[in-house]
Phi, psi and omega in degrees: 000150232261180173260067191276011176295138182273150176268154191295157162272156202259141181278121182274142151262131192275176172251162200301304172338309186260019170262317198294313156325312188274340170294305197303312211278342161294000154232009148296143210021072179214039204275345175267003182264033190258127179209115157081060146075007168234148178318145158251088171302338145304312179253043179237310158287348162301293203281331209242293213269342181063021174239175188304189178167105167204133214307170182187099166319124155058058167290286190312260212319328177239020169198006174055017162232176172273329198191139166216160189263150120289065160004324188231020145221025151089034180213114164292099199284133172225131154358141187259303166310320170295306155340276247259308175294127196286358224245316175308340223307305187285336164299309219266307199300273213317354172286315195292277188348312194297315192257353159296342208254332167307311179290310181302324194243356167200064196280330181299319192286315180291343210284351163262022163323146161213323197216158185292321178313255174013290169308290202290325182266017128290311194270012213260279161322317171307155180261194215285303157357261161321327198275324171266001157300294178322318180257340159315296206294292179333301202294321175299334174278301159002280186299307200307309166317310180292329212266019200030225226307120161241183171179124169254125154222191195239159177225166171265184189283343183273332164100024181284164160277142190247310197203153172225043182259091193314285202304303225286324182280303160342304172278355179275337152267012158297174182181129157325200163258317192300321204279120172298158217257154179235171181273141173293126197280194180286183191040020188314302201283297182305324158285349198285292200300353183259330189269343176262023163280319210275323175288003189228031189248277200290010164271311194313327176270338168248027101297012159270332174292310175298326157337312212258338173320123192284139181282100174223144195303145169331325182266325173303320165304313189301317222263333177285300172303317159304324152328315187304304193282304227265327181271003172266010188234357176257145170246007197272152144290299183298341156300293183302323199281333171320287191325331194275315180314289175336273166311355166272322200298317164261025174247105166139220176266104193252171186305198152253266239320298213277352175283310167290341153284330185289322186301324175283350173271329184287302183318290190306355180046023161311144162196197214028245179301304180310314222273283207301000205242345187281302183303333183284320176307302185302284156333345142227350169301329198240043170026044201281024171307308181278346177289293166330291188317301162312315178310298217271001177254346172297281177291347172273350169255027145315126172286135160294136189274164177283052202249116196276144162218144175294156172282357195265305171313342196273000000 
């Protein structure tokens, strides 16, 4: 009798080489999404990857995951309790993290996702095997993703830079049980000691970008991203410059009084028209026109920082 059984789908398992590339070209130029020396995975996936992020009431209690993407309307859906809570913050990124990363690496397997029934009757078919490869890579890209700034480079024999290309350099230091060890060549420590000057340039620059990144609350995000959404969906001009005030005002250091309202507009998932008429209310109760003023008089008398590079670094 014949075999009516579907055959599993098949999964690639990746090698660490090759997670660590696709993290690096996925923080490429995404240099304004670095906030406290770390990735803002929020806002690297919104801004650069272009998808949602919105809350799915009891997800963790009636399906038991945290989270799943749709694939084919560009959203990640996550636990409304993991959102919310301020105490989960590094379980809610690295979750995000997890499923940005779903996007990258099995955008194929997932692409009729639309609902967690969906996800599950995808993750269903896999043998057991496949199914724990499949979230080692996911998890391993996650981290990769999150920890921001690495850099490997290759030097020539002279200790110049060749490449800062992770499969090119990998494979040029691959090597056996077999290959015999060579003598280190000369001047090894003075090239070691030129290129981690040169890595300790350009880290020095981006924490001076991350410094000046403004730090901002779980509500304050929510509320700025619905800004977003709501000023690519208006056509009045006078709705958009409403909109702009509103977003300078919350974009930066606000009271906990004007904090505890956005935070309660986020639980509560307001958005659209309700959303802009709350914000507008908060914005003259707590009277932050003048709060903005103060602010921005405040920062022009900040020294600006500096960043010097030698020309041999060029």
């Amino acid at each position: 009798m014949a075999d009516t059984r579907k055959p599993a789908l098949r999964v690639k398992d990746y090698r660490l080489y090759e997670l660590e590339q696709i993290a690096a070209d996925a923080l490429r130029d995404a240099e304004r999404c670095f906030k406290d020396r770390r990735v803002n995975i929020e806002r690297l996936i919104l801004e650069k990857f272009n998808l949602k992020i919105e809350t799915f009431i009891d997800l963790r209690r009636r399906w038991d995951t945290y989270a799943f993407i749709d694939t084919t309307g560009a959203v990640i859906f996550i636990d409304a309790d993991l959102m919310n809570e301020e105490r989960l913050e590094k379980k809610y990124r690295f979750t995000l993290a997890e499923e940005l990363a779903h996007f990258l690496i099995h955008r194929q397997l997932f692409a009729d996702c639309r609902t967690i029934e969906d996800r599950l009757k995808i993750e269903e078919k896999l043998d057991e095997r496949t199914r724990v490869y499949m979230e080692s890579n996911a998890k391993a890209l996650a981290s990769a993703t999150s920890r921001g700034f690495q850099q490997l480079f290759l030097l020539d024999a002279n200790g110049a830079v060749v490449s800062k290309d992770i499969p090119k350099i990998l494979g040029a230091i691959k090597c056996g049980p077999e290959l015999k060890s060579q003598p280190l060549p000369k001047d090894y420590n003075a090239a070691v000691m030129r290129v981690q000057r040169q890595f300790a340039e350009e880290v020095k620059h981006r924490q001076a970008e991350r410094t000046h990144t403004l730090s901002l609350s779980h509500g304050q995000n929510y509320v700025l991203r619905e800004l977003r959404v709501l000023f690519a969906a208006s056509a009045d001009e006078d709705q958009k410059a409403m909109i702009n005030v509103l977003e300078k005002s919350f974009r930066g250091p606000i009271t906990r009084a004007v904090n505890r309202e956005v935070t309660l507009l986020r639980r509560n998932g307001v958005s659209g028209e309700p959303l802009l008429k709350a914000l507008a209310r908060i914005y003259d109760q707590h009277n932050l026109r003048d709060w903005v003023d103060r602010r921005s008089l405040h920062a022009t008398a900040r020294p600006v920082p500096r960043i010097v590079c030698s020309e041999a670094l060029v």
